[in-house]
C-alpha positions as CSV (number, residue, x, y, z in Angstrom):
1,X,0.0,0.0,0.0
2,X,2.7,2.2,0.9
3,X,4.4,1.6,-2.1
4,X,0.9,2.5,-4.3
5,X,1.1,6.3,-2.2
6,X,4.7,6.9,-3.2
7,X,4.0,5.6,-7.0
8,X,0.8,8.4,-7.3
9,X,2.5,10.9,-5.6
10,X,5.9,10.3,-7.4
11,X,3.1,10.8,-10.6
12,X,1.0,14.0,-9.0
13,X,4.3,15.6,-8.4
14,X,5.4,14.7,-12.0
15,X,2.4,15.9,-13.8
16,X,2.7,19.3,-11.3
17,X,6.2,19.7,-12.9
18,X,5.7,19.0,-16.0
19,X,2.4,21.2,-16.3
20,X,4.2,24.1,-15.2
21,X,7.4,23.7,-17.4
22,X,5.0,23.6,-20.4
23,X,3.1,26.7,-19.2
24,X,7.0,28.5,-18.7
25,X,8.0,27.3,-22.3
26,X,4.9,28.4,-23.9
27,X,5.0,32.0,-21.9
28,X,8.8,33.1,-23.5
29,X,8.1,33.0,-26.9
30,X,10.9,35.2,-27.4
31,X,13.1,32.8,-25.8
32,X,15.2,30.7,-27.9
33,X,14.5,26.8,-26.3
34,X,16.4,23.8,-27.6
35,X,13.6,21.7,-29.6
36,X,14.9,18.6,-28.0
37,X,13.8,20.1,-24.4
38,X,10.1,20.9,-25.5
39,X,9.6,17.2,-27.1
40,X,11.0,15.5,-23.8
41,X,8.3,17.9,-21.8
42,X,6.0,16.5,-24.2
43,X,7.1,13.0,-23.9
44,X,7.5,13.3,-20.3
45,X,3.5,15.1,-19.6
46,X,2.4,12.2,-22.2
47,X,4.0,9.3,-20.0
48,X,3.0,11.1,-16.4
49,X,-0.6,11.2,-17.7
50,X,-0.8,7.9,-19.2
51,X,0.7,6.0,-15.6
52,X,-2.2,8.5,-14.2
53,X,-4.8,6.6,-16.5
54,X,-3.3,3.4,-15.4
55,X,-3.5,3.9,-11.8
56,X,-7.1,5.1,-11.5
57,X,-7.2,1.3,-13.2
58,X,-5.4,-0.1,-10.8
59,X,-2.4,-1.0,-13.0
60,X,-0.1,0.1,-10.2
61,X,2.9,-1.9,-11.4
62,X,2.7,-0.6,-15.2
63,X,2.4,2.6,-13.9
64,X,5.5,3.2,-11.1
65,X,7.5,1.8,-15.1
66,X,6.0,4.5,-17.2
67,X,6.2,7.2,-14.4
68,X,10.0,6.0,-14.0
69,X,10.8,7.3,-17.4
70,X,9.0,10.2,-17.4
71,X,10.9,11.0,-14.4
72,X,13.9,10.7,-16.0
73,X,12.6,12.2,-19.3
74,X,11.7,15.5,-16.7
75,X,14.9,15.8,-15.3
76,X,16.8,15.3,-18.4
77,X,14.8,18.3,-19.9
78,X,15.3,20.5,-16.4
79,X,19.0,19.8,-15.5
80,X,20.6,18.3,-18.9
81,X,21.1,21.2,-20.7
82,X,22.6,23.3,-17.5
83,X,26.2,21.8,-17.6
């Protein structure tokens, strides 16, 4: 059970981040972003809210996969290009 919480908050706090990095990429249009950051966003939001579908089904276990890799997929497009 405990596991179930961390996997849907691990998601909500996903989905949270995501949301709000599409709503700052969309609000600087005169800002110059890398195309490969938007399509991870867009891959990440897509994976966060499919594991979301999949929990309200109870597909717990295909969803702590999907929300793995859009986890990754978020960071990659927060942190990768600040090196």
């Amino acid at each position: 059970m405990l596991s179930r919480h961390h996997t849907c908050f691990n998601i909500l706090s996903c989905v949270t981040t995501l949301g709000s990095l599409c709503r700052l990429v969309q609000s600087l249009p005169r800002m110059i972003i890398m195309d490969e950051i938007g399509k991870q966003v867009k891959f990440s939001l897509e994976a966060a809210k499919l594991a979301q579908s999949n929990v309200c089904h109870g597909t717990y276990d295909a969803s702590a996969e999907i929300i793995i890799v859009g986890i990754d997929q978020r960071d990659t497009a927060l942190w990768g290009s600040i090196k």
